[in-house]
C-alpha positions as MATLAB code, in Angstrom:
seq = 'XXXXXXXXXXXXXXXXXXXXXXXXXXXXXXXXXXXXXXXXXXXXXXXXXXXXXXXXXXXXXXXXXXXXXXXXXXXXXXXXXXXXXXXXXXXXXXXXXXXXXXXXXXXXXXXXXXXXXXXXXXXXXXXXXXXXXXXXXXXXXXXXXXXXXXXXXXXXXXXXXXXXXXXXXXXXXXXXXXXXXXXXXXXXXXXXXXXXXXXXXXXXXXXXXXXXXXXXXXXXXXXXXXXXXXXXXXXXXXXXXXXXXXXXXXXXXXXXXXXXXXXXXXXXXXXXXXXXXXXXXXXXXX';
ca = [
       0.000    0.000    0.000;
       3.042    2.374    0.375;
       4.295    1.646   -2.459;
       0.986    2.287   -4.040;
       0.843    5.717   -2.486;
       4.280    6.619   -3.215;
       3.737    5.551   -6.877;
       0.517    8.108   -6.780;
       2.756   10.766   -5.305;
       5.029   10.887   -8.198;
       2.489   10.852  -11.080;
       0.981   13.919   -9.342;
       4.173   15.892   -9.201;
       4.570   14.273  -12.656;
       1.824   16.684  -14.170;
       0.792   18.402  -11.188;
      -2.722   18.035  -10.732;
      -3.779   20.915   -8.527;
      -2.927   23.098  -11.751;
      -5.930   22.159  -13.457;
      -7.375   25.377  -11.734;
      -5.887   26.930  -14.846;
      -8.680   25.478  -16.959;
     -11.524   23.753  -14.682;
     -13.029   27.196  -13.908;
     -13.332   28.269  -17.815;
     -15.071   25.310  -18.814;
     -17.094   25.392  -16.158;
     -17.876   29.205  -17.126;
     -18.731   28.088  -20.886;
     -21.242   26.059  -19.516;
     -22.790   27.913  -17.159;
     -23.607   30.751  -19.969;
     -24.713   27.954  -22.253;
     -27.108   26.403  -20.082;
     -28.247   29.921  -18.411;
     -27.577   28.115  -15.218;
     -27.248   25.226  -13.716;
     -25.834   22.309  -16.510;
     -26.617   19.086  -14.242;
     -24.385   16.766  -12.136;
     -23.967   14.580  -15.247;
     -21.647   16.850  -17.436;
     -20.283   18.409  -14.456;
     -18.577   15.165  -13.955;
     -17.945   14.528  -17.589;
     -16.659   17.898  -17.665;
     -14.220   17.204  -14.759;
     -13.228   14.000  -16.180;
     -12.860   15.159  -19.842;
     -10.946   18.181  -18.083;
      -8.686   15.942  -15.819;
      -7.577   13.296  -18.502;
      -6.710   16.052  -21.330;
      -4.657   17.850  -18.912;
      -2.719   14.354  -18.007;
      -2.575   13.258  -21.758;
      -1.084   16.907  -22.183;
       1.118   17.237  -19.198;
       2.656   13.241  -19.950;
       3.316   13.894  -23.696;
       5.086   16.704  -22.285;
       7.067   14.964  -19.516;
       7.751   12.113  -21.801;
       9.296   14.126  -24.449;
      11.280   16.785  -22.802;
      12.823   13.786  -20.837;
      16.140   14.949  -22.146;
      15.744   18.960  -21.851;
      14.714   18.476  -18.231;
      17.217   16.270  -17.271;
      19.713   19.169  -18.430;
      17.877   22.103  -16.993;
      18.913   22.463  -13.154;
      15.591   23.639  -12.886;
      14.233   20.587  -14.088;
      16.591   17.752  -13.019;
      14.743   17.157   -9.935;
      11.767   15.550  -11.830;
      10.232   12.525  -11.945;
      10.723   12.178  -15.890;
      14.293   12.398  -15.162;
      15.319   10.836  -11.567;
      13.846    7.380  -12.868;
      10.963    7.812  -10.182;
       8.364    7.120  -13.323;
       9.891    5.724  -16.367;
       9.223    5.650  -19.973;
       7.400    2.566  -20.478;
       5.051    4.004  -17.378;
       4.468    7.547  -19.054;
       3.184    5.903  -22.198;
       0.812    3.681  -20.383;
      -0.186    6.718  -18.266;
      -0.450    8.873  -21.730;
      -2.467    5.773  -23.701;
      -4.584    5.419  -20.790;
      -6.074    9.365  -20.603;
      -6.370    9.894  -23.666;
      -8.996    6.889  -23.941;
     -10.554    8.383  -20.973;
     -11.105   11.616  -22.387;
     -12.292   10.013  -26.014;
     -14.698    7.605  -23.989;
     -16.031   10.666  -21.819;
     -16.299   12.678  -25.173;
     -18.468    9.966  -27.063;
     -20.791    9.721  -24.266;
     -21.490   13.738  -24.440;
     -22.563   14.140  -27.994;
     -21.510   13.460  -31.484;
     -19.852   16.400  -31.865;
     -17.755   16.175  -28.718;
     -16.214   13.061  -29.739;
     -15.601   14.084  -33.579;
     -13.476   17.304  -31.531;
     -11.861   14.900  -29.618;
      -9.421   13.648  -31.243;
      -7.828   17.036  -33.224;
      -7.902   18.198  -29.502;
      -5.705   15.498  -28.288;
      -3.201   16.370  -31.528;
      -3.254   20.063  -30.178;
      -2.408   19.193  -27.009;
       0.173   16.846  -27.960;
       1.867   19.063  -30.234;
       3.108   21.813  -27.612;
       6.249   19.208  -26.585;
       7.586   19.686  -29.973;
       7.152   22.920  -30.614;
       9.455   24.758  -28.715;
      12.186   22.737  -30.684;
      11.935   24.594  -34.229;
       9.426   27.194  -33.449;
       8.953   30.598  -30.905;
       5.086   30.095  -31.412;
       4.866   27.838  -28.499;
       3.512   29.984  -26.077;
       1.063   30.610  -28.441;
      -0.081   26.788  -28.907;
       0.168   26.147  -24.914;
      -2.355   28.689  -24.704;
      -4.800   27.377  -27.187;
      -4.404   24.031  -25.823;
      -6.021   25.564  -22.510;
      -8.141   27.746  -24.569;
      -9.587   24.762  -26.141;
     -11.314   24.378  -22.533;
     -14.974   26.905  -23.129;
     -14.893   25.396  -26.593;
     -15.357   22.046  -25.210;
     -17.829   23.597  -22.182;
     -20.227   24.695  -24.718;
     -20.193   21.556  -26.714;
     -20.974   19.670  -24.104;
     -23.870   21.775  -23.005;
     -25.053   22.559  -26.523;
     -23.490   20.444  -29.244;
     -22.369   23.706  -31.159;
     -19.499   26.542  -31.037;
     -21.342   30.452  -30.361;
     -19.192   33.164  -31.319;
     -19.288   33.964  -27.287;
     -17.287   30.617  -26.592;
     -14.733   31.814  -29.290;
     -14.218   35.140  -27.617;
     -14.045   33.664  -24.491;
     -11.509   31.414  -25.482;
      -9.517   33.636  -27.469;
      -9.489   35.422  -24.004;
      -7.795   32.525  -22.073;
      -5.573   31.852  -24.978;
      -3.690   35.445  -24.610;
      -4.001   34.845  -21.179;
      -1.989   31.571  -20.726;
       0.377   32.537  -23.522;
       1.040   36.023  -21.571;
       1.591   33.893  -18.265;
       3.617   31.477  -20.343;
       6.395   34.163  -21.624;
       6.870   35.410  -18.119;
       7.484   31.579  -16.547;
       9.705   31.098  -19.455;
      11.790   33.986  -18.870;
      13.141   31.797  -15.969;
      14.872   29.241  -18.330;
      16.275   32.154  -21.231;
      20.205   30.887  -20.563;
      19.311   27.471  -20.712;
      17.047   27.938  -23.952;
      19.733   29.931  -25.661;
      22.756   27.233  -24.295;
      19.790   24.178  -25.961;
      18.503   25.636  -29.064;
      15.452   25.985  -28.248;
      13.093   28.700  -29.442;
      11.300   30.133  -26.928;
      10.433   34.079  -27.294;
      12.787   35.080  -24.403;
      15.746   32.961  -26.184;
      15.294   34.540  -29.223;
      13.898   37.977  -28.564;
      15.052   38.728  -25.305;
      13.481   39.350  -22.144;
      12.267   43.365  -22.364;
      10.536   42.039  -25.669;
       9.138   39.341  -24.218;
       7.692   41.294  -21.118;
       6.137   43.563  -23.373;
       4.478   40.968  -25.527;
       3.019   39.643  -22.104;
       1.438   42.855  -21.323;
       0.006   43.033  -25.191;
      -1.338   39.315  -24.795;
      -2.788   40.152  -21.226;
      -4.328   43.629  -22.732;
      -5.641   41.303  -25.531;
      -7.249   38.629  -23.083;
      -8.875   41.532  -21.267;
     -10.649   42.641  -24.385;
     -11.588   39.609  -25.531;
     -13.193   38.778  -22.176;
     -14.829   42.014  -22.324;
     -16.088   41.195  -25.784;
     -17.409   37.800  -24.504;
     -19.856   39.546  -21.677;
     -20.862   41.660  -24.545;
     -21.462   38.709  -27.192;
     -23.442   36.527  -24.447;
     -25.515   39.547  -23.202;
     -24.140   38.817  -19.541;
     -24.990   41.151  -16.601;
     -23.095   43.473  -14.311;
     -21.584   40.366  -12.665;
     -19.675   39.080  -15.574;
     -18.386   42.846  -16.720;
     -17.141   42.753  -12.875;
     -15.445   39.685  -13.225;
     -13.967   40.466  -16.765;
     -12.958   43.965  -16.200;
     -11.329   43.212  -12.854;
      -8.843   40.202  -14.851;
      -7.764   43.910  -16.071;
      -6.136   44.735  -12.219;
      -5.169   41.146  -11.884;
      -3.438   40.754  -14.550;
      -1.367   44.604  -13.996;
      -0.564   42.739  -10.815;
       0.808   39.839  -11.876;
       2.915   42.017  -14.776;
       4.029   44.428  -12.305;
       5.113   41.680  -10.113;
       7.150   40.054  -12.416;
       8.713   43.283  -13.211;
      10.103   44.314  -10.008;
      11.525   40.665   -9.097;
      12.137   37.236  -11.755;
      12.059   35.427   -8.252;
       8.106   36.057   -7.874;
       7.845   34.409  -11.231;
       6.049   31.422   -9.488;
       4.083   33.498   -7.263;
       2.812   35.354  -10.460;
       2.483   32.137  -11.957;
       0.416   29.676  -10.113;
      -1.220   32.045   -7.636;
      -2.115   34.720   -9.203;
      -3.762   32.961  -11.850;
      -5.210   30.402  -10.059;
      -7.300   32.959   -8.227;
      -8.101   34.469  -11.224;
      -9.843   31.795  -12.646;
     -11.622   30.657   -9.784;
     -13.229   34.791   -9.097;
     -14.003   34.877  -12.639;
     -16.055   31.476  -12.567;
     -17.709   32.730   -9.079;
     -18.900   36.123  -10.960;
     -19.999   34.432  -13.580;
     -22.485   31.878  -11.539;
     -23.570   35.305   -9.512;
     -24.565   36.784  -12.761;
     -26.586   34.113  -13.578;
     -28.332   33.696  -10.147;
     -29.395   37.154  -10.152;
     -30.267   37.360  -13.993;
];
């Protein structure tokens, strides 16, 4: 039974569960707006499963290809990927086995839920790679997250509203923005490896200043999204205010690259979770 427990230890700090609070709370909002309201205990645990399983697929493609770059990066070393606590062979079984959870979980939605799944397990899959011949990385970690309301309103509807794109387009600026300010943090080792991240290759002024565009641009398109959905005062709250988080979180970065974490993982956790909160609010008193 130790052993058991152990084993479960490691896969978590494998891919890190408790950061699904990055996109749990978005696809939670997509279906909220969708269903005006309360969705149903069914897909909120298909949601949570579908949720759960394409952030493991993602997270163990990752840790199973950047077995190499992490076991170079002092940062990284430390890892499980690396230190032989989870091997290959058991990152491929972990990586087979979510993705047929999340295509399973799909089919039982709707039809069009399980056509989407599998191009959304290719997206997902392709961020490992990226890095290695292209800067637009960031980018494509923050559509896989932004993939998240698309596949709320699916669920809830079986169709894509312009409001779910916005809304997504929204969390993709905001994870790629979040994304170039954790990656300033590796910008020796990147140039030193090859690999193309925007701090490598542009530097790190440039690449704080392309944070604070994306983060303008996920403000507006949240903004945009309250508009599009006809949302109440609750929602422009909750968009608007992602405006004074997000200055936070930029101007924290700016005065010390050790907060990076801080910025990282708390700040936008919170985020997240307020912005889901406001949104049920505005639908309660609607």
């Amino acid at each position: 039974m130790q052993r058991i427990i152990q084993k479960a230890k490691d896969f978590n700090e494998l891919v890190m569960f408790e950061h699904s609070v990055f996109s749990l709370p978005f696809i939670f909002i997509a279906m909220v707006v969708a269903a005006d309201g309360w969705f149903g205990f069914g897909l909120l645990f298909a949601g949570v499963f579908a949720a759960l399983s394409a952030r493991n697929f993602a997270m163990g493609v990752n840790r199973y290809a950047d077995r190499d770059i992490d076991a170079a990066n002092p940062r990284t070393k430390n890892r499980p990927n690396v230190d032989g606590r989870v091997d290959a062979p058991s990152m491929l079984i972990f990586i087979g086995v979510n993705a047929l959870i999340f295509i399973a979980v799909a089919y039982m939605i709707n039809s069009l839920a399980f056509a989407l799944s599998f191009p959304i397990l290719a997206v997902l899959a392709s961020y490992s790679y990226f890095k290695r011949f292209s800067s637009l990385a960031h980018i494509i970690l923050g559509i896989s997250l932004g993939l998240a309301p698309i596949a709320g309103v699916v669920a809830v509807s079986a169709s894509i509203s312009l409001w779910s794109v916005l809304l997504s387009l929204g969390v993709i600026f905001w994870v790629a923005g979040f994304d170039l300010l954790y990656s300033l943090q590796d910008i020796e080792f990147d140039k030193e490896e090859g690999l193309h991240s925007i701090p490598s290759v542009y530097g790190a002024d440039a690449t704080l200043f392309l944070s604070a565009l994306f983060h303008g641009l996920a403000v507006l398109f949240w903004l945009l999204f309250v508009w599009s959905a006809g949302l109440g005062f609750f929602a422009l709250l909750a968009a608007s205010g992602t405006a004074l988080v997000l200055f936070y979180e930029q101007k924290l970065v700016r005065k010390d690259f050790t907060q990076i974490d801080r910025a990282f993982f708390t700040v936008n956790g919170y985020l997240g979770i307020a912005f889901f909160v406001l949104i049920v609010f505005d639908r309660m008193v609607a």
